[in-house]
PDB file of N, CA, C and O in Angstrom:
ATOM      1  N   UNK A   1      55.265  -1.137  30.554  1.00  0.00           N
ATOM      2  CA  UNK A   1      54.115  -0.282  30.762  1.00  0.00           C
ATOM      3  C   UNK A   1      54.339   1.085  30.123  1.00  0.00           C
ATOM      4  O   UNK A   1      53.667   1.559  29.206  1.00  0.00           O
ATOM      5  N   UNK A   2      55.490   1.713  30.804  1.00  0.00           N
ATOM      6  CA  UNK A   2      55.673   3.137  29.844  1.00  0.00           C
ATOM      7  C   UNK A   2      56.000   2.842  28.428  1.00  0.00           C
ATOM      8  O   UNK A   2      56.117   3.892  27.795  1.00  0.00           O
ATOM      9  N   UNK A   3      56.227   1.549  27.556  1.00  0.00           N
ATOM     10  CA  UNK A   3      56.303   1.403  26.306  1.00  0.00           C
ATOM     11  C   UNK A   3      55.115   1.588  25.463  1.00  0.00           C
ATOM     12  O   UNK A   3      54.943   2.250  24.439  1.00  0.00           O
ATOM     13  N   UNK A   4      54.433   0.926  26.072  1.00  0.00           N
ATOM     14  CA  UNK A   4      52.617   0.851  25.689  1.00  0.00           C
ATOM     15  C   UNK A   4      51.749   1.868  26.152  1.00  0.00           C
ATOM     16  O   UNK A   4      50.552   1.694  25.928  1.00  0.00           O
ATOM     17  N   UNK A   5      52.161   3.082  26.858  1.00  0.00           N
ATOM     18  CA  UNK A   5      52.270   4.454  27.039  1.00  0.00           C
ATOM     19  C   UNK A   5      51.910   5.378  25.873  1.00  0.00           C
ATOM     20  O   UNK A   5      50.992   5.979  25.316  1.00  0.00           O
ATOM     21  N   UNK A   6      53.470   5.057  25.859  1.00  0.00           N
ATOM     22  CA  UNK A   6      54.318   5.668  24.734  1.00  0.00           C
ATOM     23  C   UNK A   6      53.929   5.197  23.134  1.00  0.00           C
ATOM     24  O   UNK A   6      54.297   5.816  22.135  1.00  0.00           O
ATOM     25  N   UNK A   7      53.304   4.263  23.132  1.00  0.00           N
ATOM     26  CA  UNK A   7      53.057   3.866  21.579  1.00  0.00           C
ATOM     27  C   UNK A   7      51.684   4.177  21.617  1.00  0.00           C
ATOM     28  O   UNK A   7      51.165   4.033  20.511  1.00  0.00           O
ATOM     29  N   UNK A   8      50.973   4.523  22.432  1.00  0.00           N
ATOM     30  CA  UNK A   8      49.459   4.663  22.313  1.00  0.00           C
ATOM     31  C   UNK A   8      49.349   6.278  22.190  1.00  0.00           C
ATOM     32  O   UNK A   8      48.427   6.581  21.433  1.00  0.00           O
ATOM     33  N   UNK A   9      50.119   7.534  22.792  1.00  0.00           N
ATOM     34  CA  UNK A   9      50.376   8.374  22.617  1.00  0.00           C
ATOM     35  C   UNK A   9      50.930   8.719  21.240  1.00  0.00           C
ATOM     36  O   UNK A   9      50.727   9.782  20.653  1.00  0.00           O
ATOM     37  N   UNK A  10      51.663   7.681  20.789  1.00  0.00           N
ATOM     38  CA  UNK A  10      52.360   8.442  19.422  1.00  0.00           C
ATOM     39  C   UNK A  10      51.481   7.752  18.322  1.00  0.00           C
ATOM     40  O   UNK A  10      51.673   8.002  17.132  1.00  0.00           O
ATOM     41  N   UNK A  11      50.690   7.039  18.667  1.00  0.00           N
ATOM     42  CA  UNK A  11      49.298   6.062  17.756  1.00  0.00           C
ATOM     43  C   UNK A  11      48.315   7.242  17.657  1.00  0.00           C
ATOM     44  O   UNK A  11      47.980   7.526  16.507  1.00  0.00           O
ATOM     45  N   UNK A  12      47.926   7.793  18.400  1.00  0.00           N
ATOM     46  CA  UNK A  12      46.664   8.100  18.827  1.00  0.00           C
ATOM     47  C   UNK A  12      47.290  10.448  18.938  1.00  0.00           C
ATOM     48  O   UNK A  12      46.570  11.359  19.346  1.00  0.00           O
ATOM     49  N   UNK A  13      48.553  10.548  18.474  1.00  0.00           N
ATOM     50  CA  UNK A  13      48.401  11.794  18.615  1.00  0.00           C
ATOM     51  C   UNK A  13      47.841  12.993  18.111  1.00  0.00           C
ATOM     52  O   UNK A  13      47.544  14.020  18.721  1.00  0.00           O
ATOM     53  N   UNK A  14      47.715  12.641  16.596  1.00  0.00           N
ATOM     54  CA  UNK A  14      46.807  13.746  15.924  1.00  0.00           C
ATOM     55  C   UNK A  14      45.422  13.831  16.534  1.00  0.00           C
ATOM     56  O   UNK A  14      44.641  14.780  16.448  1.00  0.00           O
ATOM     57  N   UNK A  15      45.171  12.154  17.451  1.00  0.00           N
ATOM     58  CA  UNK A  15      43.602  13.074  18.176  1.00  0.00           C
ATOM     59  C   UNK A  15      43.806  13.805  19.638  1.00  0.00           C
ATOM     60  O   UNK A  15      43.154  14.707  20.166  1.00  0.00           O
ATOM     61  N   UNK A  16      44.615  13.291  19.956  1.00  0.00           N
ATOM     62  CA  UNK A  16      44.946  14.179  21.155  1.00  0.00           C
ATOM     63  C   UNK A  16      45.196  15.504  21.344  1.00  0.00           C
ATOM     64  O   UNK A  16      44.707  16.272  22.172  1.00  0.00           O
ATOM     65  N   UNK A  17      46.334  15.774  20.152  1.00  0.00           N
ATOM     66  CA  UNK A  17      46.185  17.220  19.578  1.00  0.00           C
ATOM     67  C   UNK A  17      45.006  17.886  19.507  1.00  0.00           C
ATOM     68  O   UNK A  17      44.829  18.803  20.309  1.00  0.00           O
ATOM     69  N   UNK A  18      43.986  17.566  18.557  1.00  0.00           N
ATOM     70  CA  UNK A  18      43.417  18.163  17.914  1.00  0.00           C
ATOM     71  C   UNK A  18      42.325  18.408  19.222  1.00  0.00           C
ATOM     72  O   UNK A  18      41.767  19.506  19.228  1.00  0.00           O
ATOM     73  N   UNK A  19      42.033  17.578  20.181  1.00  0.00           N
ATOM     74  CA  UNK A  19      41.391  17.659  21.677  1.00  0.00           C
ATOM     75  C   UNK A  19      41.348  18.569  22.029  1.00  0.00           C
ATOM     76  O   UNK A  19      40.457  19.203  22.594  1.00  0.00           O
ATOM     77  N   UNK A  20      43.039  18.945  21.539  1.00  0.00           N
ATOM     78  CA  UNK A  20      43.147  20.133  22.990  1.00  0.00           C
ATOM     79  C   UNK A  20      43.230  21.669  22.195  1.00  0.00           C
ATOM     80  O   UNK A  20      43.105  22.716  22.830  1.00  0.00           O
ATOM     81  N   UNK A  21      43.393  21.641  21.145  1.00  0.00           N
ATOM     82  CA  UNK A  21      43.092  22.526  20.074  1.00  0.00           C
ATOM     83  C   UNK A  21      41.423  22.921  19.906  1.00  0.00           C
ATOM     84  O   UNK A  21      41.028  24.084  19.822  1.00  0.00           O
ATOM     85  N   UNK A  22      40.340  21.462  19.869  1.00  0.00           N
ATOM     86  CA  UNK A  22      39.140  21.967  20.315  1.00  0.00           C
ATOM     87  C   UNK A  22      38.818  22.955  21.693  1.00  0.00           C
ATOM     88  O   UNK A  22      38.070  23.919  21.857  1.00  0.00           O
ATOM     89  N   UNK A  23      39.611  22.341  22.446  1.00  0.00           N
ATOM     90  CA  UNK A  23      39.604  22.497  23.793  1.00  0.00           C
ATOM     91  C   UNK A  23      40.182  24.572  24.171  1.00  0.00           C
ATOM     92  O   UNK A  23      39.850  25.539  24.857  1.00  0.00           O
ATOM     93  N   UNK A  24      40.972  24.242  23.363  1.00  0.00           N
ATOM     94  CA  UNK A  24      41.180  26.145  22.853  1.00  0.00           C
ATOM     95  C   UNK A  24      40.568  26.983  22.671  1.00  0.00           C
ATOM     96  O   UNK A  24      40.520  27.953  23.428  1.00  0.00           O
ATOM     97  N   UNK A  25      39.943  26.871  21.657  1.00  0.00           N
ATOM     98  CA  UNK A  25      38.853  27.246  20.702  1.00  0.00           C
ATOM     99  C   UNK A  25      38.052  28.529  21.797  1.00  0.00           C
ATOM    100  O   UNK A  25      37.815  29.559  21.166  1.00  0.00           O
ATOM    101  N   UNK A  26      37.809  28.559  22.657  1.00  0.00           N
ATOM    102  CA  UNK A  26      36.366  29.161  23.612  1.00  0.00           C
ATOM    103  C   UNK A  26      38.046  30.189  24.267  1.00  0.00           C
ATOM    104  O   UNK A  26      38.213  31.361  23.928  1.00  0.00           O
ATOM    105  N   UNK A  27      38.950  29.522  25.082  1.00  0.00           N
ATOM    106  CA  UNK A  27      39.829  30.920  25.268  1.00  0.00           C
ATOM    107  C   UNK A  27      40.123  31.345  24.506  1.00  0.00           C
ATOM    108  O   UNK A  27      39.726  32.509  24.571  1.00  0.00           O
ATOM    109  N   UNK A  28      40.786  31.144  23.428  1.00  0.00           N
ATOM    110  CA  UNK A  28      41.335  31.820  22.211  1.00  0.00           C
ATOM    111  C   UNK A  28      40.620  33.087  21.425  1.00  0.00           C
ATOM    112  O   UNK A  28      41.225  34.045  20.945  1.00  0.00           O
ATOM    113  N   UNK A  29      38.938  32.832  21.399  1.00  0.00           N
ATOM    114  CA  UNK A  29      37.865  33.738  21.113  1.00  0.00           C
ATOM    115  C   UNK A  29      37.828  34.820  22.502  1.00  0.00           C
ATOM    116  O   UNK A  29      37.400  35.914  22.136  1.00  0.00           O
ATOM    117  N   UNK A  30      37.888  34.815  22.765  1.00  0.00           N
ATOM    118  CA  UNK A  30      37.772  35.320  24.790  1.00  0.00           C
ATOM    119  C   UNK A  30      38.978  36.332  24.960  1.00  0.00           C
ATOM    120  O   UNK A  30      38.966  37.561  25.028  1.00  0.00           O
ATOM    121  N   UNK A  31      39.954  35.486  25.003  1.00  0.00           N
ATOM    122  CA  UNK A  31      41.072  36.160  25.985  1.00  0.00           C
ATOM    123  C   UNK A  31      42.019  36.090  25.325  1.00  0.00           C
ATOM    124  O   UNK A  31      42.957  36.452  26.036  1.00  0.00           O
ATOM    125  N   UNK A  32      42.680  35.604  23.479  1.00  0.00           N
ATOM    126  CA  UNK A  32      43.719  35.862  22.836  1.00  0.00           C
ATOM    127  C   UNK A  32      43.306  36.795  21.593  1.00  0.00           C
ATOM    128  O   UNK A  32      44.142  37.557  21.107  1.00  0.00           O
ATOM    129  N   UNK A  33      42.019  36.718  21.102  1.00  0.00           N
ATOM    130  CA  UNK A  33      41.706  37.090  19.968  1.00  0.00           C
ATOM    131  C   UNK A  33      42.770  38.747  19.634  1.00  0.00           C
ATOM    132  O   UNK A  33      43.557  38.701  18.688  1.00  0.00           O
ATOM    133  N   UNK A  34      42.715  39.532  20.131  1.00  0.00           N
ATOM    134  CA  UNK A  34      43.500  40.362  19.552  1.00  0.00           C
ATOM    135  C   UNK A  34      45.311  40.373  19.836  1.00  0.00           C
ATOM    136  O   UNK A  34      46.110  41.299  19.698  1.00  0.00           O
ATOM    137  N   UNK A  35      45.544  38.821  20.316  1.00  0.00           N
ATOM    138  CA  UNK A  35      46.824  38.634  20.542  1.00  0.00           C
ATOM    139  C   UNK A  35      47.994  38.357  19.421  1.00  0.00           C
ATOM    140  O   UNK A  35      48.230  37.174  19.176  1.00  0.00           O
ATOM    141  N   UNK A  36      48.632  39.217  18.827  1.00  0.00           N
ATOM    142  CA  UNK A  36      49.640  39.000  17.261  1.00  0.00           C
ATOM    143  C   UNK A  36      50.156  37.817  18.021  1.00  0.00           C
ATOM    144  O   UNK A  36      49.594  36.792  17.636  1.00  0.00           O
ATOM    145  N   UNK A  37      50.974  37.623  18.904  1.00  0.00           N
ATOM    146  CA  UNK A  37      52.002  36.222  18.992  1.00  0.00           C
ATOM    147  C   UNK A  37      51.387  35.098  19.068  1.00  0.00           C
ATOM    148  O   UNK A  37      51.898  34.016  18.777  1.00  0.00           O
ATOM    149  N   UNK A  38      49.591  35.362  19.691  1.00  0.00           N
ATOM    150  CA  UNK A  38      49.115  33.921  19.454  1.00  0.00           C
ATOM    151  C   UNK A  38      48.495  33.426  18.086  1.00  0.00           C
ATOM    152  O   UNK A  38      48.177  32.246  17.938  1.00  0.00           O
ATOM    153  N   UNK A  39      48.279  34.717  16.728  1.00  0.00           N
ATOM    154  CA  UNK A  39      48.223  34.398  16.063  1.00  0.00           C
ATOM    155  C   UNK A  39      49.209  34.243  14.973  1.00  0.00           C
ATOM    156  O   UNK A  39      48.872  34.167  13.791  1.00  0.00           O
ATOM    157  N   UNK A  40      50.506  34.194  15.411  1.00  0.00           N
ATOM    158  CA  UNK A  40      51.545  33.854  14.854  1.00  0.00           C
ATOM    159  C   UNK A  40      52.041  32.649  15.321  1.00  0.00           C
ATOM    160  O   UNK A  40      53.010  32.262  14.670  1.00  0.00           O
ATOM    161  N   UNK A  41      51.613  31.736  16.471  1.00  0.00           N
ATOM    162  CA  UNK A  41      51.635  30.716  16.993  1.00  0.00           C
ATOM    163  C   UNK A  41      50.426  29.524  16.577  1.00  0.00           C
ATOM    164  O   UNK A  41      50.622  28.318  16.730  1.00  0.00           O
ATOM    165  N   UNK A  42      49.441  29.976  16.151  1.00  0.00           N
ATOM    166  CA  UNK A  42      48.477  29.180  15.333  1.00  0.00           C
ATOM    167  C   UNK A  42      49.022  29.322  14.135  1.00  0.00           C
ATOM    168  O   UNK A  42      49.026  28.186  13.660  1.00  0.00           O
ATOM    169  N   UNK A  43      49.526  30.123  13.304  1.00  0.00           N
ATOM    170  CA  UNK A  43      49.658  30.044  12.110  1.00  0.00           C
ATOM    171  C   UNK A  43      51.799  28.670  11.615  1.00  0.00           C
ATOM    172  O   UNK A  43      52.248  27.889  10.777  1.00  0.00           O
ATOM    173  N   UNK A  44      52.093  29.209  12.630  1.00  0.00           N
ATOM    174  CA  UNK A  44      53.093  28.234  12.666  1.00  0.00           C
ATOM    175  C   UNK A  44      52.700  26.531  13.102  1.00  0.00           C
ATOM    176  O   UNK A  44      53.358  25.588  12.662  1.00  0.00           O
ATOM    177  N   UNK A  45      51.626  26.384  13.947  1.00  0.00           N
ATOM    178  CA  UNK A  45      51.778  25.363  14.595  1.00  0.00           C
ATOM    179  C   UNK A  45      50.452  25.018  13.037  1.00  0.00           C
ATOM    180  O   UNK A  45      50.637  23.893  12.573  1.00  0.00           O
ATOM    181  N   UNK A  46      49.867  25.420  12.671  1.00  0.00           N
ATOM    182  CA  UNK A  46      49.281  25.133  11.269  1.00  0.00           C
ATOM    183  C   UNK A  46      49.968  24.414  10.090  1.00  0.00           C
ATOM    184  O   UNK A  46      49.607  23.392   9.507  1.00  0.00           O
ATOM    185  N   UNK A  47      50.957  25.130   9.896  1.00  0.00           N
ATOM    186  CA  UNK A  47      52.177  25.082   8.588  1.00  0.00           C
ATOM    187  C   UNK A  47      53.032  23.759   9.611  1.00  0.00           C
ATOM    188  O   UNK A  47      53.266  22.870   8.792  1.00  0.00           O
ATOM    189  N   UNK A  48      53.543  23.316  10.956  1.00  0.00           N
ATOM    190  CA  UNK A  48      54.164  22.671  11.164  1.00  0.00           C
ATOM    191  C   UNK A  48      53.458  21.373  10.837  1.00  0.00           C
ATOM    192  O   UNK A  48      54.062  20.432  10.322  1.00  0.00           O
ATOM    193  N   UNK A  49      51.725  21.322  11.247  1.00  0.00           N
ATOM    194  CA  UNK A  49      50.982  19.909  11.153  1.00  0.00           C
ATOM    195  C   UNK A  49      50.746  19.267  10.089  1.00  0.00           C
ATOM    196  O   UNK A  49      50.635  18.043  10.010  1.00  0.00           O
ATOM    197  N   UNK A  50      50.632  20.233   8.999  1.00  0.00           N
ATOM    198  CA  UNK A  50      50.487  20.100   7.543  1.00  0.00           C
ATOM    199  C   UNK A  50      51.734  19.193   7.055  1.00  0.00           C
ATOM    200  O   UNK A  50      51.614  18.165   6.387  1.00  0.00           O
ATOM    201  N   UNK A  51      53.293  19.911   7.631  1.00  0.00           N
ATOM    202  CA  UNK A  51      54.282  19.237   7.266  1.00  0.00           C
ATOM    203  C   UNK A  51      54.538  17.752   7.986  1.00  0.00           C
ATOM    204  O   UNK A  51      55.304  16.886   7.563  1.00  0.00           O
ATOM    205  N   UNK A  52      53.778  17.684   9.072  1.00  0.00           N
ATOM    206  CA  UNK A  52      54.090  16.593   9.515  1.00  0.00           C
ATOM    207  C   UNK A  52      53.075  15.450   8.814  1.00  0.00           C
ATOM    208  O   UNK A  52      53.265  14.235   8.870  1.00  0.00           O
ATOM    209  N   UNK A  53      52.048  16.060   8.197  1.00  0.00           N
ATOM    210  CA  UNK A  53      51.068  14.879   7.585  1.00  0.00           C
ATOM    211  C   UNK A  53      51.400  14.855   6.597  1.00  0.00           C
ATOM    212  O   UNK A  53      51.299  13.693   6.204  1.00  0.00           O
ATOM    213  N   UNK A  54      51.984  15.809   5.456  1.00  0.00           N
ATOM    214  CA  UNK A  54      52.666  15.360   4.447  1.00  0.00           C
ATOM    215  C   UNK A  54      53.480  14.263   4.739  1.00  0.00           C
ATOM    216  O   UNK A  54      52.829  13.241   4.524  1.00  0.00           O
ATOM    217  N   UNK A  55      54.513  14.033   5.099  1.00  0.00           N
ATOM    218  CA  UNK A  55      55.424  13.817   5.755  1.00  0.00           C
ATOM    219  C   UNK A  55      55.400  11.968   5.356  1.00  0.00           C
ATOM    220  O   UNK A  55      56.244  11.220   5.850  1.00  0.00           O
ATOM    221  N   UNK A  56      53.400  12.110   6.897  1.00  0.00           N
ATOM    222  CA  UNK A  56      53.339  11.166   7.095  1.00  0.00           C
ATOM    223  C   UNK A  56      52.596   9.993   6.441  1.00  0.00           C
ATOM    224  O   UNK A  56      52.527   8.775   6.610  1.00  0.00           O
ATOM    225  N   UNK A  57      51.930  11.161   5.396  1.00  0.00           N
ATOM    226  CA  UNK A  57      51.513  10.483   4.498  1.00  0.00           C
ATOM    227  C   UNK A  57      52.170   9.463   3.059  1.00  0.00           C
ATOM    228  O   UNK A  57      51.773   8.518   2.377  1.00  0.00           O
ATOM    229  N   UNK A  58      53.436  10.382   3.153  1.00  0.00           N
ATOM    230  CA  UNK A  58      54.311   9.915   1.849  1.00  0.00           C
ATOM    231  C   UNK A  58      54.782   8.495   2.684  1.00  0.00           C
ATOM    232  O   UNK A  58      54.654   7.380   2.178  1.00  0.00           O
ATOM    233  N   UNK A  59      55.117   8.633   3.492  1.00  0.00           N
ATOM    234  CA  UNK A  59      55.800   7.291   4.256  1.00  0.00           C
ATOM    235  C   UNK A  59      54.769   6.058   4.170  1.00  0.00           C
ATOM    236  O   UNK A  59      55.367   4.984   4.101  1.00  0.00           O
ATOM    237  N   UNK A  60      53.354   5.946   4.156  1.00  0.00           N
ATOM    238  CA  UNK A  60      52.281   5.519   4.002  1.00  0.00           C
ATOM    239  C   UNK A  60      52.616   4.973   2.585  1.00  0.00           C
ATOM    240  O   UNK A  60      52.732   3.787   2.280  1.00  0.00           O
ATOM    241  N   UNK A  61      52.794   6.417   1.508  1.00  0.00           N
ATOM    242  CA  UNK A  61      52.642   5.647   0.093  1.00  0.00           C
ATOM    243  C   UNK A  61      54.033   5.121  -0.093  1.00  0.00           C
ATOM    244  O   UNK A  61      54.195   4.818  -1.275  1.00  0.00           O
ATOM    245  N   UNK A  62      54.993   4.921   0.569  1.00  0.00           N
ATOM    246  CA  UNK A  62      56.160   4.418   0.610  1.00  0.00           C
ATOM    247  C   UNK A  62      56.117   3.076   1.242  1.00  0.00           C
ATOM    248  O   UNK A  62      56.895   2.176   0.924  1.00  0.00           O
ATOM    249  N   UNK A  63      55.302   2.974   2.036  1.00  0.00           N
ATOM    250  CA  UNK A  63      55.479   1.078   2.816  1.00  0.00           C
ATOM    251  C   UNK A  63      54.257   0.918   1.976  1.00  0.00           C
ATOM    252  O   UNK A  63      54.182  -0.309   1.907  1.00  0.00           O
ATOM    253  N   UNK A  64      53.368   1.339   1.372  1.00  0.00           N
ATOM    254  CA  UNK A  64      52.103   0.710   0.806  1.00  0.00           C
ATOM    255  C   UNK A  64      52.821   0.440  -0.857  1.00  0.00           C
ATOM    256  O   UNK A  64      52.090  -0.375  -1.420  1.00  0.00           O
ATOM    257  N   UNK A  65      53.781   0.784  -1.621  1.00  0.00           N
ATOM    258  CA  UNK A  65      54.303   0.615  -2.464  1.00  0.00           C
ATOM    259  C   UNK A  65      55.492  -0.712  -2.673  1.00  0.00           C
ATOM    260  O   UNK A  65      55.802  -1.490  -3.576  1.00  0.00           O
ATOM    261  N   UNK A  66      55.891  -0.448  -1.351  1.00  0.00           N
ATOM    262  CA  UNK A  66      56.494  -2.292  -0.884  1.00  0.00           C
ATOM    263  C   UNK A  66      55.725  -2.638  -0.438  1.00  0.00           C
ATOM    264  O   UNK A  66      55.433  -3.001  -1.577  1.00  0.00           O
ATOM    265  N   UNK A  67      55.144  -2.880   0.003  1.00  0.00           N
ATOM    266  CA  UNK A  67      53.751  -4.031   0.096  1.00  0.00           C
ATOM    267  C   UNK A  67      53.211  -4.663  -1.151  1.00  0.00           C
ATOM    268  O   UNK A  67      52.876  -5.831  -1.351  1.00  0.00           O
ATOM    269  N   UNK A  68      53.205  -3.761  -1.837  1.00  0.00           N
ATOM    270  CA  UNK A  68      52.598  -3.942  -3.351  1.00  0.00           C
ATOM    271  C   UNK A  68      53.645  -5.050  -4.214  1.00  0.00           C
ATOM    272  O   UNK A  68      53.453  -6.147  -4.737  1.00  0.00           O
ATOM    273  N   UNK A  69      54.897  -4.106  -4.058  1.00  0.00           N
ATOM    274  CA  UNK A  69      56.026  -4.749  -4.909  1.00  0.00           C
ATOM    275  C   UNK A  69      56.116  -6.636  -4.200  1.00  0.00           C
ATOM    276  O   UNK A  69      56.104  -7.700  -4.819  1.00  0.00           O
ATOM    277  N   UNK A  70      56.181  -6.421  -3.065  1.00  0.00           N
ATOM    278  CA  UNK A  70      56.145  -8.103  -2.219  1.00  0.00           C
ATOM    279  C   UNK A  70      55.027  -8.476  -2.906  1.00  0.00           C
ATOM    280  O   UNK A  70      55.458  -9.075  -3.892  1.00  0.00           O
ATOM    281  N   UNK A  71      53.984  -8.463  -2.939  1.00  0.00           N
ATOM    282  CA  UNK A  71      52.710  -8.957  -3.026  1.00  0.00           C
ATOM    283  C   UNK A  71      52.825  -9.695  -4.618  1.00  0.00           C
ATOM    284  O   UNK A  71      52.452 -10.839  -4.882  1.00  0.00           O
ATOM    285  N   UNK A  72      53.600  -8.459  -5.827  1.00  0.00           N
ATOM    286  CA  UNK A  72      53.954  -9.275  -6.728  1.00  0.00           C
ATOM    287  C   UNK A  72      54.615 -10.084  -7.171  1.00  0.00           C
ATOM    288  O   UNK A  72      54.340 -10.746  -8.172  1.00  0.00           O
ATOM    289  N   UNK A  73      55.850 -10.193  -6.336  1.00  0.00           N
ATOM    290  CA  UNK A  73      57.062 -10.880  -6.114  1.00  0.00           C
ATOM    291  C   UNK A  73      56.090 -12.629  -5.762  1.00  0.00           C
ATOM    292  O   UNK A  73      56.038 -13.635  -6.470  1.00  0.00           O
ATOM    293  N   UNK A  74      55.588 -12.402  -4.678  1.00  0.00           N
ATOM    294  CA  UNK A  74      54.880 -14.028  -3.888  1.00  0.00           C
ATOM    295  C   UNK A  74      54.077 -13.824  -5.034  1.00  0.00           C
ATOM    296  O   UNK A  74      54.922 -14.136  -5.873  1.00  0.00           O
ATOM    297  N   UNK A  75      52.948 -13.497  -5.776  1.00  0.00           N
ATOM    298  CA  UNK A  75      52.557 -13.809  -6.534  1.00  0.00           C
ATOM    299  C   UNK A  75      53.067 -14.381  -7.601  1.00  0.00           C
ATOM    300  O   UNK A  75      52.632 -15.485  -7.928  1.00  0.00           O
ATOM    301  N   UNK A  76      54.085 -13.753  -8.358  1.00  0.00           N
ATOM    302  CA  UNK A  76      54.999 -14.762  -9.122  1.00  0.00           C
ATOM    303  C   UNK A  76      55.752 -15.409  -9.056  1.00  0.00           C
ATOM    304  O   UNK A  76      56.092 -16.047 -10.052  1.00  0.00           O
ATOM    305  N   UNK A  77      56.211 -15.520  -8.171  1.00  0.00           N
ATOM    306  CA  UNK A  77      56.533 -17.213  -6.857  1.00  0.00           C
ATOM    307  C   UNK A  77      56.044 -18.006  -7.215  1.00  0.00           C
ATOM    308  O   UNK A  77      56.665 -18.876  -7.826  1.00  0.00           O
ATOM    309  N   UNK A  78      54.161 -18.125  -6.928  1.00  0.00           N
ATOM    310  CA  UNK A  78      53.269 -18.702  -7.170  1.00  0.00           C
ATOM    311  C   UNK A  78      52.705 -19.184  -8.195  1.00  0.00           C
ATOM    312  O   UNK A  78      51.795 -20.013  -8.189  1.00  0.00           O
ATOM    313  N   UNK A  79      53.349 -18.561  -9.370  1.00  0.00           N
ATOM    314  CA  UNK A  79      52.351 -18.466 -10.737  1.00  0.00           C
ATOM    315  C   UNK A  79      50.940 -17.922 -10.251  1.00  0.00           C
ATOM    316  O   UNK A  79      49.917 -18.599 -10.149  1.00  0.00           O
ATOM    317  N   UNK A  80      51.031 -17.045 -10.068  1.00  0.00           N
ATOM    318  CA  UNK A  80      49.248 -16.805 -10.044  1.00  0.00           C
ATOM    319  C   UNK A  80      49.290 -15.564 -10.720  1.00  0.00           C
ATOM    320  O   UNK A  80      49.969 -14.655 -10.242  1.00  0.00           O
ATOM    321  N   UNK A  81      48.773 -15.434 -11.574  1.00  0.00           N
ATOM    322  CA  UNK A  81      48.353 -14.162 -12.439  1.00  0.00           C
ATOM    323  C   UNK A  81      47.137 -13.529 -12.186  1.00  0.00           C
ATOM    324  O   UNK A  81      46.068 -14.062 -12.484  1.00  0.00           O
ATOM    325  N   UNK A  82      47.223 -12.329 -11.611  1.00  0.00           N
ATOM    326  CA  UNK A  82      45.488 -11.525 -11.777  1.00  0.00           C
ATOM    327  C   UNK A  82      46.147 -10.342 -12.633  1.00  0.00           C
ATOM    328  O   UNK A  82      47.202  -9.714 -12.718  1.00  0.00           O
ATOM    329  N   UNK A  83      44.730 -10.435 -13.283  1.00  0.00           N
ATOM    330  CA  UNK A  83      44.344  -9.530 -14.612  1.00  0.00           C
ATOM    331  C   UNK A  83      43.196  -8.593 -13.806  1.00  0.00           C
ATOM    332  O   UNK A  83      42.075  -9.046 -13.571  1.00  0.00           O
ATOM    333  N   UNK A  84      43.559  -7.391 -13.457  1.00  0.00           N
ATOM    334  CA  UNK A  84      42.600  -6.549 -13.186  1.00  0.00           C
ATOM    335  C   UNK A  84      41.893  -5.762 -14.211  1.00  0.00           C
ATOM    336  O   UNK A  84      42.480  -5.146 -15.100  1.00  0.00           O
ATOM    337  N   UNK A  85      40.639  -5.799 -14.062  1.00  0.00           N
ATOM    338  CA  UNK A  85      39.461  -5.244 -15.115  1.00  0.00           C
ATOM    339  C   UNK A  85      39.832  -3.947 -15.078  1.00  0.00           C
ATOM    340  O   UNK A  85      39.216  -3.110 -15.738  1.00  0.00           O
TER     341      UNK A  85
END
């Protein structure tokens, strides 16, 4: 149970984040706006998300690039040739 928790949380976290970041939005205008550490705390937690979607994106074009490479491998296993237009 806490596995399937735990994988739905780390599935599903950039929306959860971003929830509670909407969810900010109305104090932050209100009651931080002239706060330097909280806008040195948005600006870090900015630069950290960026790095983490870089991140997580390269890993993406990294298993989608073996996928590819397999895909040609069983294909020429197969003899099957595609000629893309």
């Amino acid at each position: 149970m806490v596995r399937k928790i735990f994988a739905w949380v780390v599935e599903y976290r950039p929306l959860i984040v971003a929830w509670i970041w909407i969810g900010l939005i109305v104090p932050a205008y209100l009651w931080w706006q002239e706060s330097v550490p909280f806008l040195v705390a948005m600006s870090l937690y900015a630069n950290i998300e960026a790095s983490f979607a870089t991140a997580a994106s390269k890993a993406d074009a990294r298993q989608l690039d073996a996928m590819a490479a397999e895909l040609d491998l069983i294909k020429e296993a197969l003899g099957i040739e595609c000629n893309p237009k």
